[in-house]
KOLMARMI-718744 format. One record per atom (N, C-alpha, C): residue number from 1; residue in one letter; atom name; z, y, x. Coordinates in steps of 0.1 Angstrom, whole numbers, plus 5000, padded with zeros to 4 digits. Layout:
R,NUM,A,CA,Z,Y,X
...
This chain:
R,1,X,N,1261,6545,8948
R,1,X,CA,1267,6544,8961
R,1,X,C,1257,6548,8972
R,2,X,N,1261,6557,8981
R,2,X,CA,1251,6558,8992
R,2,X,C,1250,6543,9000
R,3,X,N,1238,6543,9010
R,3,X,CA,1233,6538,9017
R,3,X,C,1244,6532,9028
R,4,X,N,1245,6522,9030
R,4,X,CA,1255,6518,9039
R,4,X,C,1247,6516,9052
R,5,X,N,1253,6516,9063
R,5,X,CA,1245,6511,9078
R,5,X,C,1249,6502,9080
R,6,X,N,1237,6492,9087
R,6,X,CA,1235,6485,9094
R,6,X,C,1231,6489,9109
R,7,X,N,1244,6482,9122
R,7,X,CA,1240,6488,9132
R,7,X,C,1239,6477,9143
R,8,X,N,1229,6474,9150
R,8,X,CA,1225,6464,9157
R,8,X,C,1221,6469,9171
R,9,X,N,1232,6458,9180
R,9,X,CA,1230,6463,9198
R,9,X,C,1228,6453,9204
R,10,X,N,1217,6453,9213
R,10,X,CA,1215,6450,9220
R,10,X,C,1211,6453,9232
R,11,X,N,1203,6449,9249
R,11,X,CA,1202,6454,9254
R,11,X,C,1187,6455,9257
R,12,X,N,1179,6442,9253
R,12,X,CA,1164,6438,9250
R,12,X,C,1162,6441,9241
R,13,X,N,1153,6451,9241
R,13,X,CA,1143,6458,9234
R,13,X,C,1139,6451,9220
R,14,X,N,1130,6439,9227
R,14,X,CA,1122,6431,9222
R,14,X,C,1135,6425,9209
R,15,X,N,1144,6422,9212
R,15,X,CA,1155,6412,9203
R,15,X,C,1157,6423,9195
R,16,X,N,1161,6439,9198
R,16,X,CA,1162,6452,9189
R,16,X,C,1155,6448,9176
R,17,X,N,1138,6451,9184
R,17,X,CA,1127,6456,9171
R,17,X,C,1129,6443,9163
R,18,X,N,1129,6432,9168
R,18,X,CA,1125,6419,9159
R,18,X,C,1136,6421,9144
R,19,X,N,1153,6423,9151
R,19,X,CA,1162,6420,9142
R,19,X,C,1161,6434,9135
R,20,X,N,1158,6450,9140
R,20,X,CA,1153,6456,9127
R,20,X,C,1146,6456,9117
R,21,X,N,1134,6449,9121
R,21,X,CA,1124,6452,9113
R,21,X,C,1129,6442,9103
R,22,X,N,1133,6426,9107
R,22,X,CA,1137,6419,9097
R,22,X,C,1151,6418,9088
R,23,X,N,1157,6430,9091
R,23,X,CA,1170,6434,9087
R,23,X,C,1164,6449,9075
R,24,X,N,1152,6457,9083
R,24,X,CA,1149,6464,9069
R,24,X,C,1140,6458,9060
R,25,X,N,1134,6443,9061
R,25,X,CA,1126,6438,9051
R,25,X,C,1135,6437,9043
R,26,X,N,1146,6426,9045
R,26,X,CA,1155,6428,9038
R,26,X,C,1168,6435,9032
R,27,X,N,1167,6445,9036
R,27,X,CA,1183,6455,9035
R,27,X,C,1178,6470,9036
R,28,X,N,1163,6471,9041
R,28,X,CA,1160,6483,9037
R,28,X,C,1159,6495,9024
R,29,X,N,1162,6489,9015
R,29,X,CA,1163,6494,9003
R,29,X,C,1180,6502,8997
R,30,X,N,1189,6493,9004
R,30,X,CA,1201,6495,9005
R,30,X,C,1212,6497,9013
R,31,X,N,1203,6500,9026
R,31,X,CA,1209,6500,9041
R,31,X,C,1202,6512,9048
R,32,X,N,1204,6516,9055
R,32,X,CA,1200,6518,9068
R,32,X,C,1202,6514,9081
R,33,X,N,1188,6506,9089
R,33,X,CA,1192,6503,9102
R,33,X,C,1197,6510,9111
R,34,X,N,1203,6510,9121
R,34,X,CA,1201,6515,9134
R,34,X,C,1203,6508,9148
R,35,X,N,1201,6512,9157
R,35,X,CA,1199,6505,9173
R,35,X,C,1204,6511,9180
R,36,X,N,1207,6501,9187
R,36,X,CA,1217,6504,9201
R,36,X,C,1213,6499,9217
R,37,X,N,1212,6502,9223
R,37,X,CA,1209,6493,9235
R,37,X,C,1221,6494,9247
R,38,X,N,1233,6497,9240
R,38,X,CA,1245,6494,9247
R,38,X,C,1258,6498,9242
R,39,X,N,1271,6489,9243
R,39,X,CA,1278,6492,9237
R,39,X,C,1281,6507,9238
R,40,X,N,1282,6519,9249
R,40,X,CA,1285,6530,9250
R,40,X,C,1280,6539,9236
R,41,X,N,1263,6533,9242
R,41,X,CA,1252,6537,9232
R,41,X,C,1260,6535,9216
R,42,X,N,1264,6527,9210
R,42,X,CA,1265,6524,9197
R,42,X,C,1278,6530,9191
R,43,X,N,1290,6528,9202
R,43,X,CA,1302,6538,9200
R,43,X,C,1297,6554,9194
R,44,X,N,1291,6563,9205
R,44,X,CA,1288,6569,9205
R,44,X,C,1276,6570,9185
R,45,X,N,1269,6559,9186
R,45,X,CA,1266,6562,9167
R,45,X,C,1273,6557,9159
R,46,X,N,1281,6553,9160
R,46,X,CA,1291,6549,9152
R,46,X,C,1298,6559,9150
R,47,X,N,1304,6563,9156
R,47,X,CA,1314,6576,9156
R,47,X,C,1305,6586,9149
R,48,X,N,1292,6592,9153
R,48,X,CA,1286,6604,9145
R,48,X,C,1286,6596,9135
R,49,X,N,1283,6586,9125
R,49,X,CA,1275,6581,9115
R,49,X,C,1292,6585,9103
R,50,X,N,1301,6577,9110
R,50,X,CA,1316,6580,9105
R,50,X,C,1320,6598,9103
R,51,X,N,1317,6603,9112
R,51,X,CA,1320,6621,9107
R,51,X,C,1313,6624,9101
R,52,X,N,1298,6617,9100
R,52,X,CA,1291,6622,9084
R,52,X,C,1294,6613,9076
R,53,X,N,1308,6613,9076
R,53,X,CA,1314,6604,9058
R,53,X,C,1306,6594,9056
R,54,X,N,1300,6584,9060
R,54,X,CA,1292,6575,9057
R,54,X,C,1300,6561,9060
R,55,X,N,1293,6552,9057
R,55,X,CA,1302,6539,9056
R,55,X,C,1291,6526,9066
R,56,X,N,1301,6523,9077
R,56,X,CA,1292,6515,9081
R,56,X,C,1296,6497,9076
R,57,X,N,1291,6490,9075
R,57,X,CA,1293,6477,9068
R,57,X,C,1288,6468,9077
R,58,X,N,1277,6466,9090
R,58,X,CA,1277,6459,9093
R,58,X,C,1274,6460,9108
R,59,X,N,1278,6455,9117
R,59,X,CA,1281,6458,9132
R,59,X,C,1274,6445,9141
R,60,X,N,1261,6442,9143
R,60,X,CA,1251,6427,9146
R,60,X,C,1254,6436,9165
R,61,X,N,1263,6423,9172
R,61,X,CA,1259,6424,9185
R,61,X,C,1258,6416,9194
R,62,X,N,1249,6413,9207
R,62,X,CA,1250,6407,9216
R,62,X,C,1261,6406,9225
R,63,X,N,1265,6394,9231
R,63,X,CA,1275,6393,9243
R,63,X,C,1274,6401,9255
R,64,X,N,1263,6392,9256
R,64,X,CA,1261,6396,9276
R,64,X,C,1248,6409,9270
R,65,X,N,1256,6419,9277
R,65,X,CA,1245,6432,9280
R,65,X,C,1255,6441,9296
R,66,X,N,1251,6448,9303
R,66,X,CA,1256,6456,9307
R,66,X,C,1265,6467,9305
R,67,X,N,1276,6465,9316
R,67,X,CA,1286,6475,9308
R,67,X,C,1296,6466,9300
R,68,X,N,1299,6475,9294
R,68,X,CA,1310,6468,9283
R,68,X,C,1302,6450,9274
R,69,X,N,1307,6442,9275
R,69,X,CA,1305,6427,9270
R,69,X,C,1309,6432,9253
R,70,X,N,1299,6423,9246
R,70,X,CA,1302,6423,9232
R,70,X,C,1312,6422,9224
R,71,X,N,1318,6413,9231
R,71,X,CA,1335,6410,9226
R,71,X,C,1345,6419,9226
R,72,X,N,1343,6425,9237
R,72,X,CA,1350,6437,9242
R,72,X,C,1347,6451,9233
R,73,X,N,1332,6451,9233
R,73,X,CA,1325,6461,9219
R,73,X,C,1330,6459,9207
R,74,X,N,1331,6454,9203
R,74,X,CA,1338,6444,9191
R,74,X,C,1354,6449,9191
R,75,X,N,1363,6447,9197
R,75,X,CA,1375,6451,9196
R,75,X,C,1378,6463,9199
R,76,X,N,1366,6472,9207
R,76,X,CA,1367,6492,9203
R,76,X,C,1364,6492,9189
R,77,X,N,1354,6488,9182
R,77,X,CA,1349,6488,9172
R,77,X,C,1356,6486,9157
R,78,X,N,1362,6473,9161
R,78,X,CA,1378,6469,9153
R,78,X,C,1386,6481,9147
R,79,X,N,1388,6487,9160
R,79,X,CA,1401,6496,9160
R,79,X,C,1394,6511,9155
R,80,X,N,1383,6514,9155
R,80,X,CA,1377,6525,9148
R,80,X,C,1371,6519,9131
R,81,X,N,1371,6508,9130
R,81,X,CA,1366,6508,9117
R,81,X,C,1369,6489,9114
R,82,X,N,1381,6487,9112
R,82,X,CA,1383,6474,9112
R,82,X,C,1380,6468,9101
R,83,X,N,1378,6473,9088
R,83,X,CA,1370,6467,9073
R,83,X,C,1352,6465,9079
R,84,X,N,1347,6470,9087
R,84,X,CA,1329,6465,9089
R,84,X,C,1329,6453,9094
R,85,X,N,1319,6447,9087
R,85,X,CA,1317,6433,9090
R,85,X,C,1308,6431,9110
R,86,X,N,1315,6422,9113
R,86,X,CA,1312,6419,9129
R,86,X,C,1303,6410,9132
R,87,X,N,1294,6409,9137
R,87,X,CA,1286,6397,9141
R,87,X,C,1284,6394,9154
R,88,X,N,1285,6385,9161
R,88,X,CA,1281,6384,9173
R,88,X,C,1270,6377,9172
R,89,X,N,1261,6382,9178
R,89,X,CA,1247,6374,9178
R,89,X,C,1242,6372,9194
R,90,X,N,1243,6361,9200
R,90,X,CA,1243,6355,9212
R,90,X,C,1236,6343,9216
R,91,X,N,1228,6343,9227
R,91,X,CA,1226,6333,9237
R,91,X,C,1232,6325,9247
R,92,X,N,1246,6338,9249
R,92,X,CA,1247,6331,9259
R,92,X,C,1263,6333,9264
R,93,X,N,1268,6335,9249
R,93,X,CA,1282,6339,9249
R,93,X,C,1290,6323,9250
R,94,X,N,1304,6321,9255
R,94,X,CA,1311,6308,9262
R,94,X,C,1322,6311,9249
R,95,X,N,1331,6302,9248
R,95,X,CA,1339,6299,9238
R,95,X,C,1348,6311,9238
R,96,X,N,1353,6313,9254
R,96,X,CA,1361,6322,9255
R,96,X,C,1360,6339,9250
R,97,X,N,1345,6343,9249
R,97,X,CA,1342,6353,9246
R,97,X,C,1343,6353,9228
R,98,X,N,1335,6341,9224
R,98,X,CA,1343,6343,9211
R,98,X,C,1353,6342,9203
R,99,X,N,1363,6335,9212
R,99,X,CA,1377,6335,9207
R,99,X,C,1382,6349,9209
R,100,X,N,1375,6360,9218
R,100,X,CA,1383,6371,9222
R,100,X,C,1376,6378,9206
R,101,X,N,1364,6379,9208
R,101,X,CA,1358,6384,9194
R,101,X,C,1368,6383,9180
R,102,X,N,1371,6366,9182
R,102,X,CA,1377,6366,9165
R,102,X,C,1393,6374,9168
R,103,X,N,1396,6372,9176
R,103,X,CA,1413,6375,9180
R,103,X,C,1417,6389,9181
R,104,X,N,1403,6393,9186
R,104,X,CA,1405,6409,9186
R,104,X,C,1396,6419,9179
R,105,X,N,1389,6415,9176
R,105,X,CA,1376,6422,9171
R,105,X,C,1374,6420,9156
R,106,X,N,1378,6412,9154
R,106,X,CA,1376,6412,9135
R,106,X,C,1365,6404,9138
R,107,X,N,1360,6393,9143
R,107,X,CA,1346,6389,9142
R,107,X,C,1347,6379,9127
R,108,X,N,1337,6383,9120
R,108,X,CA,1332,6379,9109
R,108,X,C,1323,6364,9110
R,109,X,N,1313,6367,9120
R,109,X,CA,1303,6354,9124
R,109,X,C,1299,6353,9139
R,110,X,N,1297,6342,9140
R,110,X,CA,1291,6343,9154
R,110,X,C,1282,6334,9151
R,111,X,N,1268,6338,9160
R,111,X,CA,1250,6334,9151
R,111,X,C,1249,6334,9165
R,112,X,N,1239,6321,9174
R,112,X,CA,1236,6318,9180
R,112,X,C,1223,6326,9180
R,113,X,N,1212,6325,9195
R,113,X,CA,1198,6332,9191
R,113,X,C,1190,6320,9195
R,114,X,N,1175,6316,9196
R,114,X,CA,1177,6326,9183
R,114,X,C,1185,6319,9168
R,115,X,N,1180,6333,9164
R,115,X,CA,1187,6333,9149
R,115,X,C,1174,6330,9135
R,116,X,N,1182,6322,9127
R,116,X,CA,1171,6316,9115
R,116,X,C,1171,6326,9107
R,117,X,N,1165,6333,9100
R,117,X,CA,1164,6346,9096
R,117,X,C,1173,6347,9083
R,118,X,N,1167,6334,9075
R,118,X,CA,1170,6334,9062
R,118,X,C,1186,6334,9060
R,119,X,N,1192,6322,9070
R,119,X,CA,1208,6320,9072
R,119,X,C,1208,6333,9069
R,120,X,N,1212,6339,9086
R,120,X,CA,1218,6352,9088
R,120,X,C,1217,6366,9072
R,121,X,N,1203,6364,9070
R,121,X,CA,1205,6376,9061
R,121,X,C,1211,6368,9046
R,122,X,N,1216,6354,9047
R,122,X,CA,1224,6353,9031
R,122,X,C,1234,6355,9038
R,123,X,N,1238,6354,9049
R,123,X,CA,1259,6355,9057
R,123,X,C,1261,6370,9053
R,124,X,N,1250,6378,9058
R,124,X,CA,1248,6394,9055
R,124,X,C,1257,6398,9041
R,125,X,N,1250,6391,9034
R,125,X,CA,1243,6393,9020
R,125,X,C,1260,6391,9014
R,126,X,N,1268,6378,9015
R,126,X,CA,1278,6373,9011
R,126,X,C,1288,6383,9018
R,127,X,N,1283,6384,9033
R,127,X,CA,1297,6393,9035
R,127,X,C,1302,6409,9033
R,128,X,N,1289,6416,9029
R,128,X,CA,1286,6427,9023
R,128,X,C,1293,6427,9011
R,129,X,N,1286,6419,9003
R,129,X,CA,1294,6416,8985
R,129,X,C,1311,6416,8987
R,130,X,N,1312,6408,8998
R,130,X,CA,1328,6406,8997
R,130,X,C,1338,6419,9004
R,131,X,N,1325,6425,9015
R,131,X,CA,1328,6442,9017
R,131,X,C,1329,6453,9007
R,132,X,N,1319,6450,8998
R,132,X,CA,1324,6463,8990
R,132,X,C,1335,6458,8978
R,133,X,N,1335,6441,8976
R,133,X,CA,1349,6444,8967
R,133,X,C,1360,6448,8970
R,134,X,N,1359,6446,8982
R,134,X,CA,1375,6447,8992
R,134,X,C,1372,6464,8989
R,135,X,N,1366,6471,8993
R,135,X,CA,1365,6483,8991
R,135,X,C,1365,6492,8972
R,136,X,N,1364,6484,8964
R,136,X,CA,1366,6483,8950
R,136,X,C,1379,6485,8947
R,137,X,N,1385,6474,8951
R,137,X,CA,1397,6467,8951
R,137,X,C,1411,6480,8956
R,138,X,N,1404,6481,8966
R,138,X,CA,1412,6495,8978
R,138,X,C,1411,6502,8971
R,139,X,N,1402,6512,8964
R,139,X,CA,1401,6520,8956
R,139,X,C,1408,6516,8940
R,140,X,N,1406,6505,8934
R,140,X,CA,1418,6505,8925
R,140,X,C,1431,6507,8926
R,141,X,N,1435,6502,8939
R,141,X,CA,1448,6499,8941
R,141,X,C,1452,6511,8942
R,142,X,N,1448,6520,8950
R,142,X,CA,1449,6540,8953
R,142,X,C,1449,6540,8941
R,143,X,N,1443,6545,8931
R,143,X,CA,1442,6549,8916
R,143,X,C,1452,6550,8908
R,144,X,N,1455,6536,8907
R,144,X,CA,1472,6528,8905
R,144,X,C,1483,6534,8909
R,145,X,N,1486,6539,8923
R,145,X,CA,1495,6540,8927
R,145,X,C,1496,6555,8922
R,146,X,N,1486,6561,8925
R,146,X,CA,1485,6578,8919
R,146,X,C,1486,6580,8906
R,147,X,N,1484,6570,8899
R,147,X,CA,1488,6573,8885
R,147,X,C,1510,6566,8884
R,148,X,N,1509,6559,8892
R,148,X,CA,1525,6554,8888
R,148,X,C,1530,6568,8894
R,149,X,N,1525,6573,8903
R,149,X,CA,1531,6587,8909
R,149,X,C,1534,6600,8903
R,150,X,N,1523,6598,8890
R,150,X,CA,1522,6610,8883
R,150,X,C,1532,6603,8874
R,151,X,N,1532,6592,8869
R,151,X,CA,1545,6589,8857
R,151,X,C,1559,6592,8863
R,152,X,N,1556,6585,8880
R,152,X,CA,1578,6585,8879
R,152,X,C,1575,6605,8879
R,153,X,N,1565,6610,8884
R,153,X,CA,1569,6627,8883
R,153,X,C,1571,6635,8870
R,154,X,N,1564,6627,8861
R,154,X,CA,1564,6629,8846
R,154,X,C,1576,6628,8842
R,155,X,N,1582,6617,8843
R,155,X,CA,1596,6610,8844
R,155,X,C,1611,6618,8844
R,156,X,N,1603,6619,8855
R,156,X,CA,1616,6630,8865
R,156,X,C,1616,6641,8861
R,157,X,N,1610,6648,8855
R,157,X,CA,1605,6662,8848
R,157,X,C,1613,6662,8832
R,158,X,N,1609,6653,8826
R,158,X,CA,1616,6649,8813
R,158,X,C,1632,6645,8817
R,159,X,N,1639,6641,8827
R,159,X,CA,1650,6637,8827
R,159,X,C,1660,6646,8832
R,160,X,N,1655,6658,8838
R,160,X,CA,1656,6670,8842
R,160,X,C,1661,6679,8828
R,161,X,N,1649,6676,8820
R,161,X,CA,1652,6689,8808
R,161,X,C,1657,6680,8800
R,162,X,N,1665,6667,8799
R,162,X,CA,1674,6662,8789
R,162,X,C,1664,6656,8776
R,163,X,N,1654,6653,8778
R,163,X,CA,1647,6648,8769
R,163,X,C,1647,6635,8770
């Protein structure tokens, strides 16, 4: 399996490098990170990362940044790729922002900052696993269906010529 992305927005720098680096200690081997420092910003990599056929899995963002609010990010995001796991990762997000997250956005977690490293990267860890079965699973199910497809055609072919 190729590399899946990890894509992480924020609008502070400093909160960027920290949750990279500690997102490629751990997930560097089987991820790729990337950064954002605004929702526009990350639309905008998301979308190329998706035309190069790649698969993004996990979506780590802030609330309050300029511009578009995280929750809001979250429910463009939804609707371009609604299987990637969502995170809101916030200081200073209010109930209401996360209720809009879970209701519209597909939010997966919402992680207070700061963030305890170890938590976050086992929630990662679990919701990844449960990402690619779902994506396992999706692909069995396709397989299945294309093979019942080729029987009723098989089917229909033999009932045709009286056999």
């Amino acid at each position: 399996m190729n590399k899946g992305y990890i894509i992480c927005v924020d609008d502070e720098v400093s909160v960027l490098e920290t949750l990279q680096e500690q997102l490629h200690n751990e997930f560097g081997k089987t991820h790729e990170i990337e950064t954002a420092r605004s929702a526009e910003e990350a639309i905008a990599l998301l979308d190329e990362i998706q035309a190069s056929g790649y698969v993004i899995e996990v979506i780590i963002t802030d609330q309050v940044m300029p511009g578009m609010k995280g929750a809001d990010f979250l429910e463009s995001v939804h609707k371009r790729s609604p299987d990637s796991i969502k995170i809101l990762l916030t200081g200073q997000a209010g109930l209401d922002s996360a209720i809009h997250a879970i209701n519209f956005g597909g939010l997966s977690r919402y992680v207070e900052k700061p963030w305890n490293i170890e938590d976050l990267t086992k929630d990662i860890r679990s919701l990844i696993e449960k990402f690619r079965q779902n994506l396992e699973n999706q692909h069995l199910v396709n397989e299945l269906n294309r093979r019942i497809k080729d029987l009723e055609e098989e089917n229909r072919k033999l009932q045709q010529t009286g056999e």
